[in-house]
VOGU-3710 file (C-alpha; in Angstrom, 3 decimals, decimal comma):
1> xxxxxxxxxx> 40,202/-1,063/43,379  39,627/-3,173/39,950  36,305/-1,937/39,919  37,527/2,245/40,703  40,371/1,301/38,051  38,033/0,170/35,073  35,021/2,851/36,297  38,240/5,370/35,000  39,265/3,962/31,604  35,112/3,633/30,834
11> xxxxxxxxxx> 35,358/7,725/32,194  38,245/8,505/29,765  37,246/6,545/26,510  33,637/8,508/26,994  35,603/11,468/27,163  37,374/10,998/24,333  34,349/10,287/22,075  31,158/12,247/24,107  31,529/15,598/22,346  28,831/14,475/20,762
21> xxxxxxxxxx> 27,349/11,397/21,819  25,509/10,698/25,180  26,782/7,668/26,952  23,481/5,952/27,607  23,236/6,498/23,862  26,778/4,847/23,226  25,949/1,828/25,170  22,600/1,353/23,314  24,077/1,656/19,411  26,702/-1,247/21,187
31> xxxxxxxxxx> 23,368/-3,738/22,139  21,785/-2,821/18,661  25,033/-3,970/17,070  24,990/-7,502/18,871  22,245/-8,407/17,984  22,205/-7,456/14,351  24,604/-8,425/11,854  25,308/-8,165/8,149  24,722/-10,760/5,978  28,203/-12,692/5,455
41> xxxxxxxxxx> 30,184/-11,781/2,907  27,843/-9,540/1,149  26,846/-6,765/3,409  28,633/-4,051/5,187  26,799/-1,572/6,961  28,408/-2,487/10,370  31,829/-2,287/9,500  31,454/1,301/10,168  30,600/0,550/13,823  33,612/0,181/15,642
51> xxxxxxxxxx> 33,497/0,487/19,217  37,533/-0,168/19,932  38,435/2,923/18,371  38,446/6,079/19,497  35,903/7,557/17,001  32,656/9,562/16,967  29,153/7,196/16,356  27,322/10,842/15,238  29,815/11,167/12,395  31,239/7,778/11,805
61> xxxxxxxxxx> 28,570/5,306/12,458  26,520/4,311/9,250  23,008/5,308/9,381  23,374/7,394/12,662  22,420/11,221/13,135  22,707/12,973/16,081  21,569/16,507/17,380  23,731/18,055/19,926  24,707/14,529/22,003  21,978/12,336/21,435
71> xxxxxxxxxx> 21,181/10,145/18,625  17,891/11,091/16,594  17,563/9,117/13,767  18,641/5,831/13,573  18,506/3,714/9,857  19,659/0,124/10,120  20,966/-1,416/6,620  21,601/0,755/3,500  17,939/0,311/1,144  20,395/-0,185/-2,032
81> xxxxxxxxxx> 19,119/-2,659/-4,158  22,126/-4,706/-4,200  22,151/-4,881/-0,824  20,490/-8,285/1,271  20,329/-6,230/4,649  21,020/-7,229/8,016  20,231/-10,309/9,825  19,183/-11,132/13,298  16,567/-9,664/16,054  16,038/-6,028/16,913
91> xxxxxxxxxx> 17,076/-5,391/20,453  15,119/-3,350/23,270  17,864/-1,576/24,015  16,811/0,811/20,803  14,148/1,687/23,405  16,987/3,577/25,388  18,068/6,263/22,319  15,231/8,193/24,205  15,616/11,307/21,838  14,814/9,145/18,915
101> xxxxxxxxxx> 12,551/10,917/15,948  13,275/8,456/13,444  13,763/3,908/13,388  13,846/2,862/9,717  15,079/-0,816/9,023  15,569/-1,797/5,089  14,611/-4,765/3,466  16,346/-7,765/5,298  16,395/-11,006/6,795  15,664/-9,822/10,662
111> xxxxxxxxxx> 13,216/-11,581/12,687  11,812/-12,041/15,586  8,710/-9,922/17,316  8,861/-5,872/17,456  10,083/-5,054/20,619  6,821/-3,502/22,509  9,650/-1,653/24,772  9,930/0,962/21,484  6,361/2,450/23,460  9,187/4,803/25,209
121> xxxxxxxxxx> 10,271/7,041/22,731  7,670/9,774/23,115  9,644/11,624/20,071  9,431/9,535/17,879  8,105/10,438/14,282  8,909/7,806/11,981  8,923/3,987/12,456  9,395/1,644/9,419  10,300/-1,588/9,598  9,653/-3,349/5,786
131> xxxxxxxxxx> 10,677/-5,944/4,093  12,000/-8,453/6,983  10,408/-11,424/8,367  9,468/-9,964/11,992  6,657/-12,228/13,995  4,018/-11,943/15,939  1,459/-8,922/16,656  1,487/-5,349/16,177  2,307/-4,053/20,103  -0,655/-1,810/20,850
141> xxxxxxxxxx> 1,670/-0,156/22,948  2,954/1,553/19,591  -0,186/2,878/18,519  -0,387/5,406/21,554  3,004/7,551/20,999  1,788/10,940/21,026  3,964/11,655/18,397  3,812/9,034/15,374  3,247/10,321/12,270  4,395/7,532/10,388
151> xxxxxxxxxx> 3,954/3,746/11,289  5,054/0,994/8,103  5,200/-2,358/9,081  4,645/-4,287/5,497  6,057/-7,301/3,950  6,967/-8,975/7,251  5,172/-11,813/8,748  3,164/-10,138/11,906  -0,055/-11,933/12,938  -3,228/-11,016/14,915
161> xxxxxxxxxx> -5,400/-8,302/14,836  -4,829/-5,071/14,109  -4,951/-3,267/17,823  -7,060/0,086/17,405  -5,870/3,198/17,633  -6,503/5,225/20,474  -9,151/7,996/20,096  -5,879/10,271/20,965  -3,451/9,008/18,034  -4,438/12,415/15,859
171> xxxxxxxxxx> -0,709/12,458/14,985  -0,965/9,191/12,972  -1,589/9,873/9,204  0,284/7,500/7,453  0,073/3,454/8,953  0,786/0,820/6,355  0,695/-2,834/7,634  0,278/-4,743/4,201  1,684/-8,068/3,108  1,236/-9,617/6,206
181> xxxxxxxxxx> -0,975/-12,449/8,337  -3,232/-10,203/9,855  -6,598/-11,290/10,516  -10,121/-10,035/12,321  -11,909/-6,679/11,678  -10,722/-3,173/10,634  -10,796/-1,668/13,891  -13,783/0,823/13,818  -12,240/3,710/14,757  -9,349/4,980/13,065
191> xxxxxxxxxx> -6,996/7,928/13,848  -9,250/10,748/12,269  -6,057/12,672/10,887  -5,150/9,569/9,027  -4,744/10,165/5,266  -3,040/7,099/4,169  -3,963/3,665/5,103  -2,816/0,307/3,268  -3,854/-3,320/4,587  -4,005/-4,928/1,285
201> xxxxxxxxxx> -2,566/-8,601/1,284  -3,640/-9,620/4,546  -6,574/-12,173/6,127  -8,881/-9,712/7,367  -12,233/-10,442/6,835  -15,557/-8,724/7,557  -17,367/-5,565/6,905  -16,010/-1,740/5,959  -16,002/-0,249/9,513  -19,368/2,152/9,351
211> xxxxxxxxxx> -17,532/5,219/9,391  -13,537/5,787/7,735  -11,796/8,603/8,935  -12,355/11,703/6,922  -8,942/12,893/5,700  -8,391/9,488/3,770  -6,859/10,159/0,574  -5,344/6,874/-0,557  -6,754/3,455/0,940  -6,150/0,137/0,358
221> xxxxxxxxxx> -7,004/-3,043/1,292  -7,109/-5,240/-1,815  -7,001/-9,273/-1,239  -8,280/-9,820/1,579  -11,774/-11,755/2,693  -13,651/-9,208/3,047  -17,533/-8,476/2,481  -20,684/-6,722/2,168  -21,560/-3,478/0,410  -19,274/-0,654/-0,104
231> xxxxxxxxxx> -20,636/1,661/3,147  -18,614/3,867/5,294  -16,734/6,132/2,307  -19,248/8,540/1,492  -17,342/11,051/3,975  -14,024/10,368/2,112  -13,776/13,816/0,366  -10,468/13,814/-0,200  -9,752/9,986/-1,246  -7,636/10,132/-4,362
241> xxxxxxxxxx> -7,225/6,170/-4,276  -9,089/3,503/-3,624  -8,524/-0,207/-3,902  -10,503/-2,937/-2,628  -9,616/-5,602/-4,990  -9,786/-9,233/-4,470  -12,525/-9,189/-1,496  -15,928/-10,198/-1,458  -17,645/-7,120/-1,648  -21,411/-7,280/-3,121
251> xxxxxxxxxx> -24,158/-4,930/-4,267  -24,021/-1,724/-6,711  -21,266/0,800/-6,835  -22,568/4,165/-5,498  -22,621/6,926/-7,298  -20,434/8,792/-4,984  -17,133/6,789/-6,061  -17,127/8,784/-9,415  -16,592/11,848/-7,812  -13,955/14,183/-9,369
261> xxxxxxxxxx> -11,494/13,548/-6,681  -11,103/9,351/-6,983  -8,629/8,998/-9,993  -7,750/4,945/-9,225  -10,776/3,302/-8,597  -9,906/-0,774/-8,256  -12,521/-2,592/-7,356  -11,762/-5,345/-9,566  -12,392/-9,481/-8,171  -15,169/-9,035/-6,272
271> xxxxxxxxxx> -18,629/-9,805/-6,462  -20,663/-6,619/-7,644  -23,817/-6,519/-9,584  -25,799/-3,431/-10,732  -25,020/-1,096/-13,630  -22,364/1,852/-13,481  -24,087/4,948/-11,902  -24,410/7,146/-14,885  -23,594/10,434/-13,505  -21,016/12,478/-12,447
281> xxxxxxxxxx> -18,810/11,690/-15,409  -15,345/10,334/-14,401  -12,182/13,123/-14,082  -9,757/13,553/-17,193  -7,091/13,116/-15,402  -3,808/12,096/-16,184  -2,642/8,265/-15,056  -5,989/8,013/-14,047  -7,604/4,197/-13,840  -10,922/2,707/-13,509
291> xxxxxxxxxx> -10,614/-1,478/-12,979  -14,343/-2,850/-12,468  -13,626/-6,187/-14,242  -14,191/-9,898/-13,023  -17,457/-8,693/-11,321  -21,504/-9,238/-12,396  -21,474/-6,041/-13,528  -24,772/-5,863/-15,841  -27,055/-2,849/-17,889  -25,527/-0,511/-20,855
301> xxxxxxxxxx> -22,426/1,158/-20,572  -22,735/5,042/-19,966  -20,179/7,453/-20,738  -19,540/8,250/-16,854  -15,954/6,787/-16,993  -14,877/8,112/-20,587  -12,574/10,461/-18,867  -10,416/7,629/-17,146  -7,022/7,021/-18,841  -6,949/3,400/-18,478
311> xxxxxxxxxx> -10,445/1,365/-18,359  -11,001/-2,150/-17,369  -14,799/-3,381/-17,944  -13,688/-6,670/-19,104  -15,000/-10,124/-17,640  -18,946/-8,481/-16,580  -22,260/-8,652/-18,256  -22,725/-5,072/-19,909  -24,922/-4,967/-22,891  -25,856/-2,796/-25,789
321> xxxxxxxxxx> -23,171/-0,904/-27,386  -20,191/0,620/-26,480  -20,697/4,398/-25,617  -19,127/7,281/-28,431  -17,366/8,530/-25,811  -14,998/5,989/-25,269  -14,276/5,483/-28,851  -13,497/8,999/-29,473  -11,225/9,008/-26,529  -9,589/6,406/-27,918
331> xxxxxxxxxx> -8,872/7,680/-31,387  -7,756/11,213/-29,824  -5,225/9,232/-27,372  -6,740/10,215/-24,171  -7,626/6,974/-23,361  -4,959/4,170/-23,417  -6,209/0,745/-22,101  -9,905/-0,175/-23,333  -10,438/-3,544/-21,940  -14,165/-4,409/-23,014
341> xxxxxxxxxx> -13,581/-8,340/-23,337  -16,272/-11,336/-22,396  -19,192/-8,978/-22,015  -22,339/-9,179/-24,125  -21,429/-6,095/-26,109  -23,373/-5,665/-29,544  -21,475/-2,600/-31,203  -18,023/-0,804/-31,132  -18,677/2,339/-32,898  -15,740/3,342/-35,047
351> xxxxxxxxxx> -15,744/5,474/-37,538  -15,128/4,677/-41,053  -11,516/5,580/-41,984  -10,405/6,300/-37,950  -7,089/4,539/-36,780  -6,669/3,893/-33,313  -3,008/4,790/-31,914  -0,045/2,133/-31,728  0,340/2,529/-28,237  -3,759/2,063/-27,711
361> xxxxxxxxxx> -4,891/-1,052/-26,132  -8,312/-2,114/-26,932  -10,008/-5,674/-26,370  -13,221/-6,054/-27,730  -13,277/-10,143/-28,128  -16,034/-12,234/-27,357  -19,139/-10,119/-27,227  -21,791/-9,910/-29,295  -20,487/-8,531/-31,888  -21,016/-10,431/-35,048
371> xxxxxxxxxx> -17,755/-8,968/-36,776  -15,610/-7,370/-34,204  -13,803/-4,167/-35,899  -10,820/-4,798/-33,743  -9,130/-8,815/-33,425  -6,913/-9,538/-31,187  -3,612/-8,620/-31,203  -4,348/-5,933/-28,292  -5,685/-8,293/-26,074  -4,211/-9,904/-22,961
381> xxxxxxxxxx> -3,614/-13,468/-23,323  -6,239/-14,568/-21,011  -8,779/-13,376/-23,515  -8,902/-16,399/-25,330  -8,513/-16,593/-29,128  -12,361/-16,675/-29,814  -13,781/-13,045/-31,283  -17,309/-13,375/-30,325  -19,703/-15,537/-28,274  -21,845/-18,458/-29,174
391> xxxxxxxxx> -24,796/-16,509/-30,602  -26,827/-18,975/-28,376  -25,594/-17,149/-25,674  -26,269/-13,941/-26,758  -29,856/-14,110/-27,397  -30,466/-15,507/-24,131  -27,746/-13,580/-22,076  -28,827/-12,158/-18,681  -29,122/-8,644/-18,550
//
C-alpha cells in the first residue's frame, strides 16, 4: 500500500511539471545535480535547480533546453569570467538524456574520468568539456557516435593515447584535445572530413602520420616531442594554419608550405636546416604570420615571405643581405614585426631619408652588420644589448 501510495504522489508531481519534460529526463538532470556542485560561496548556477518545487526544468533550469519533452542541450556552469564553475564528477546518468545534441561543461574544478557511458547518445552533436581537471583516457567509445561534429576536451588532465577514429567518424570535423598528458603516436588515420585538429601541449612523440586528412584547414600540434621531416601535408589544400612549434622536426621546409592558402605558418623551436624555398612568394594577407626562428635555418634570404604581416627569422644562420622587399614593406606599413636578430646578416637596405612607422617593429641586432641602421629600442629583450657580432665570427660563420 506504501509503495501504491508513493507510486501516486511520484504520478502527480510528474504531472504537474511533464508538459514539457520527460520523466526519465527529470530523474537524470536530479543525478547530474548530485554529483555536481557550485563552488561555495561564489557560484550559483544550481540554485536554479530545484527539484521540491513544482516548476518546469525546460524553462527554469539554468543551462537546460528542451524540444517538445526531452532535454537537448545541456550546459553545466555559466563560461562568465567571474565565474570558478562547478565542482565534483560528471555522472553517467547524463548518458540517459537520450535526445541529447549538445554537453558543454565551462571552465571548472570537476574531475574525475569522462564517463565512457556518454557512447549512448547517438544525437549528439557537440561535446566540450574544457578547462577542468578530468583524468584518465579519452573513451574510444566516443569517437564512434555517428553523429559528432564537435569533440573539445582541452586543458584537463586526460592521459594515454589518443584512440583512432573509426574509418566511419566522417561527421567529426572539429576534435581539440590540447593541454593535456597525452602521449604515443598521432593515430594514422584521421576522420577525413576533419578540418580542425589541435593537440598542441601534449607528450606525443613520433612522426607526422604519412597521410593528414584532406579538409584540414587549421592544425596544431605545437610542444610536443615530436620528429622527423615535415611529410604527410602536401594534400592539405585548404590548411589556413599550421603550427608545429616546439617539436623536433628536422630537414628543409618544402616549398609547398608557402602556398597562397597558409597565412600562420609557426614552425618556430625546432630543428630545421636548409634555406627558405624561394618561390611561390608568401600571401599579403592581413594578420598574416610567418615564425621560422630558433631553427638552423642557413643561405640568403629571398623575398618569398615579404608578403607576411608579421615575420620572425630571428635566432638562424641566414646570410647576405636583407632582401628590398622586406624593407619596402616595412616603410609602406604592410609589414609590422621584422624580427631579423642573431643571424649573420651583412646589410639592411634603407633608404636614405626613409622613416620606418612608430608602430613598426624591427630587430636587426647582432649580425654582421658593421653599423646597424636600426639599435635597439624595437627589439625584444632577449636580444641582448650587443648590435653586431664578434667580427671573428663573421668571417668564419657557417653558411
Amino acid at each position: 500500500m506504501a509503495k501504491s501510495f508513493l507510486f501516486v504522489i511520484l504520478v502527480l508531481h510528474f504531472l504537474l511539471i511533464t508538459n514539457s519534460i520527460n520523466p526519465t529526463d527529470f530523474a537524470a538532470l536530479r543525478q547530474i545535480k548530485n554529483s555536481l556542485t557550485d563552488i561555495p560561496s561564489t557560484s550559483r548556477f544550481f540554485s536554479s535547480w530545484d527539484f521540491s518545487a513544482a516548476t518546469d526544468p525546460c524553462s527554469s533550469f539554468a543551462g537546460v533546453t528542451c524540444s517538445a519533452t526531452r532535454v537537448t542541450i545541456l550546459t553545466l556552469g555559466t563560461g562568465l569570467s567571474d565565474s570558478p564553475g562547478l565542482a565534483g564528477t560528471l555522472s553517467p546518468a547524463i548518458a540517459d538524456l537520450s535526445e541529447l545534441t549538445q554537453l558543454i561543461l565551462f571552465a571548472g574544478i570537476v574531475t574525475g574520468p569522462i564517463p565512457p557511458q556518454l557512447a549512448a547518445l547517438r544525437n549528439l552533436k557537440v561535446l566540450s568539456l574544457t578547462n577542468n581537471r578530468l583524468s584518465g583516457g579519452v573513451p574510444p567509445e566516443i569517437l564512434r557516435l555517428p553523429t559528432l561534429h564537435t569533440l573539445d576536451l582541452s586543458r584537463n588532465q586526460l592521459s594515454g593515447s589518443i584512440p583512432p577514429p573509426p574509418p566511419a567518424a566522417n561527421s567529426l570535423k572539429i576534435l581539440v584535445l590540447a593541454s593535456n598528458r597525452l602521449s604515443g603516436q598521432i593515430p594514422r588515420a584521421l576522420p577525413p572530413q576533419l578540418l580542425h585538429l589541435d593537440l598542441s601541449n601534449n607528450h606525443l612523440s613520433g612522426a607526422l602520420p604519412p597521410r593528414m586528412p584532406p579538409a584540414l584547414r587549421y592544425l596544431s600540434a605545437a610542444n610536443n616531442r615530436l620528429w622527423g621531416p615535415l611529410n604527410g601535408l602536401e594534400s592539405l589544400s585548404e590548411l589556413a594554419y599550421l603550427d608545429l612549434s616546439m617539436n623536433q622536426f628536422s630537414g628543409p621546409i618544402p616549398s609547398w608550405l608557402l602556398r597562397r592558402s597558409v597565412t600562420s605558418l609557426l614552425l618556430q623551436r625546432n630543428n630545421l636546416s636548409g634555406g627558405v624555398p624561394p618561390s611561390p612568394s608568401w600571401p599579403s594577407v592581413a594578420g598574416s604570420t610567418v615564425d621560422l626562428s630558433h631553427n638552423f635555418l642557413s643561405g640568403e634570404l629571398t623575398a618569398a615571405l615579404a608578403g607576411a604581416e608579421t615575420l620572425f627569422l630571428n635566432n638562424n644562420r641566414f646570410g647576405g643581405g636583407v632582401p628590398a622587399e622586406y624593407v619596402e614593406r616595412v616603410v609602406a606599413g604592410a609589414m609590422k614585426t621584422l624580427y631579423l636578430q642573431h643571424n649573420y646578416l651583412t646589410g639592411f637596405p634603407l633608404e636614405v631619408g626613409s622613416v620606418l612607422p612608430d608602430a613598426a617593429a624591427v630587430c636587426v641586432s647582432y649580425n654582421c652588420m658593421a653599423a646597424p641602421p636600426l639599435g635597439l629600442a624595437a627589439c625584444p629583450v632577449s636580444a641582448g644589448d650587443q648590435l653586431s657580432r664578434p667580427a671573428s665570427q663573421c668571417s668564419t660563420r657557417i653558411p
